[in-house]
C-alpha positions in Angstrom: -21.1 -7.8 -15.1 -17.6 -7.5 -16.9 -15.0 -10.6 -15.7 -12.2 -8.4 -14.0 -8.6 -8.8 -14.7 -5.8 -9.8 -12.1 -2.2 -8.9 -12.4 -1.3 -12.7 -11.0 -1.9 -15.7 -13.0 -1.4 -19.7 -12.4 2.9 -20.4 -12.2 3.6 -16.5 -11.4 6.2 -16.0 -8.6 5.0 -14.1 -5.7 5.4 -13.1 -2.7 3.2 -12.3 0.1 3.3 -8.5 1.3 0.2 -8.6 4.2 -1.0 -11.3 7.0 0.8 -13.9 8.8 3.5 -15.7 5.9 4.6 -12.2 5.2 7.8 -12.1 3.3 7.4 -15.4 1.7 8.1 -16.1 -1.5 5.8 -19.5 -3.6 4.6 -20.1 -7.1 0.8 -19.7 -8.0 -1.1 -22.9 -8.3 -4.6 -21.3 -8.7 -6.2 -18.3 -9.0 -10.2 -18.2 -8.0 -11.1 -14.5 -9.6 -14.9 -15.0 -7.9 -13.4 -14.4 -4.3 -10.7 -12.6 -5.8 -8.4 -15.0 -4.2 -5.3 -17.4 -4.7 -3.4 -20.4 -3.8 0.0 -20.1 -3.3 2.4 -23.4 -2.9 3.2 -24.4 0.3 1.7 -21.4 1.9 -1.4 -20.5 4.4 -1.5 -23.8 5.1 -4.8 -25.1 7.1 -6.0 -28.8 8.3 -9.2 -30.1 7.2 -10.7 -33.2 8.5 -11.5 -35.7 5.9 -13.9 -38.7 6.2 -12.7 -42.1 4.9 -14.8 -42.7 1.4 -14.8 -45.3 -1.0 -11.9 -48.1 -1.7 -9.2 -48.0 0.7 -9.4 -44.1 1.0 -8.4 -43.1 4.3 -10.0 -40.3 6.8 -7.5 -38.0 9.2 -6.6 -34.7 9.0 -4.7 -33.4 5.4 -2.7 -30.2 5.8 -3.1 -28.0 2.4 -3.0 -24.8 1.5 -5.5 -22.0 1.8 -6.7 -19.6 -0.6 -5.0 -15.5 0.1 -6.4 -12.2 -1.2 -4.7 -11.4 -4.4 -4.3 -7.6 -2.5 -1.7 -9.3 -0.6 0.3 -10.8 -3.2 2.6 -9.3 -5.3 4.9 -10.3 -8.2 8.2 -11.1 -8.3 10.4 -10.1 -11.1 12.4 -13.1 -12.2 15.2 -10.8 -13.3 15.3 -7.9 -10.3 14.4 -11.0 -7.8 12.3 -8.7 -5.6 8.9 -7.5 -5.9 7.5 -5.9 -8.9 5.2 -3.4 -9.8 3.9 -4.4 -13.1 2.9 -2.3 -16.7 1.4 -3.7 -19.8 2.6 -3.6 -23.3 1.1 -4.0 -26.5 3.9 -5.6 -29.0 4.1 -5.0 -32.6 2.3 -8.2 -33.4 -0.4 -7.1 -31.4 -0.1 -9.4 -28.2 -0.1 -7.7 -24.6 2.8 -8.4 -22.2 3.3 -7.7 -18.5 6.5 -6.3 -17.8 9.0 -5.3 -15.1 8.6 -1.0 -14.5 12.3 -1.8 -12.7 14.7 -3.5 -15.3 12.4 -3.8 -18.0 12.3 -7.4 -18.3 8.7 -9.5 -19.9 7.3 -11.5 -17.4 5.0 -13.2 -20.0 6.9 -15.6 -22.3 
């Protein structure tokens, strides 16, 4: 089967358009294209309990964040700063670039 291609990657800024942190805005820390699903900093965060292992490693409860569907994301232009949809563009030395459809402005640098 083909690997599919997302229009987020790690560091974009986006902003959640579905589910309960609606309207807020964080930077990408990881994108997981198996579940089709991303962290976002400081957002859906959840509590997992954590055993005490090793050397002076304590157990309790950590507060991180969960993974969202990338369907609910979307980009925000850096430029515009709201969302943005998105288009591709080859440039003359051949590399692709995702760009604004708003102002215009390359999101890749």
């Amino acid at each position: 089967m083909a690997k599919q291609k997302f229009h987020i990657r790690k560091n974009d800024k986006v902003m959640v358009i579905a589910g309960k942190e609606k309207g807020k805005i964080g930077s990408v820390l990881k994108v997981i294209p198996e579940k089709e699903r991303a962290i976002v900093e400081k957002l859906n965060m959840v509590k997992r309990h954590t055993r005490p292992g090793g050397k002076g490693s304590k157990g309790g409860i950590v507060e991180k964040e969960g993974p969202i569907r990338l369907s609910n994301l979307m980009l925000v232009c850096g430029k515009c700063a709201e969302i943005a949809r998105i288009g591709n563009k080859v440039l003359e030395d051949g590399s692709k670039v995702r760009f604004c459809k708003k102002c215009g402005e390359f999101l890749d640098k």
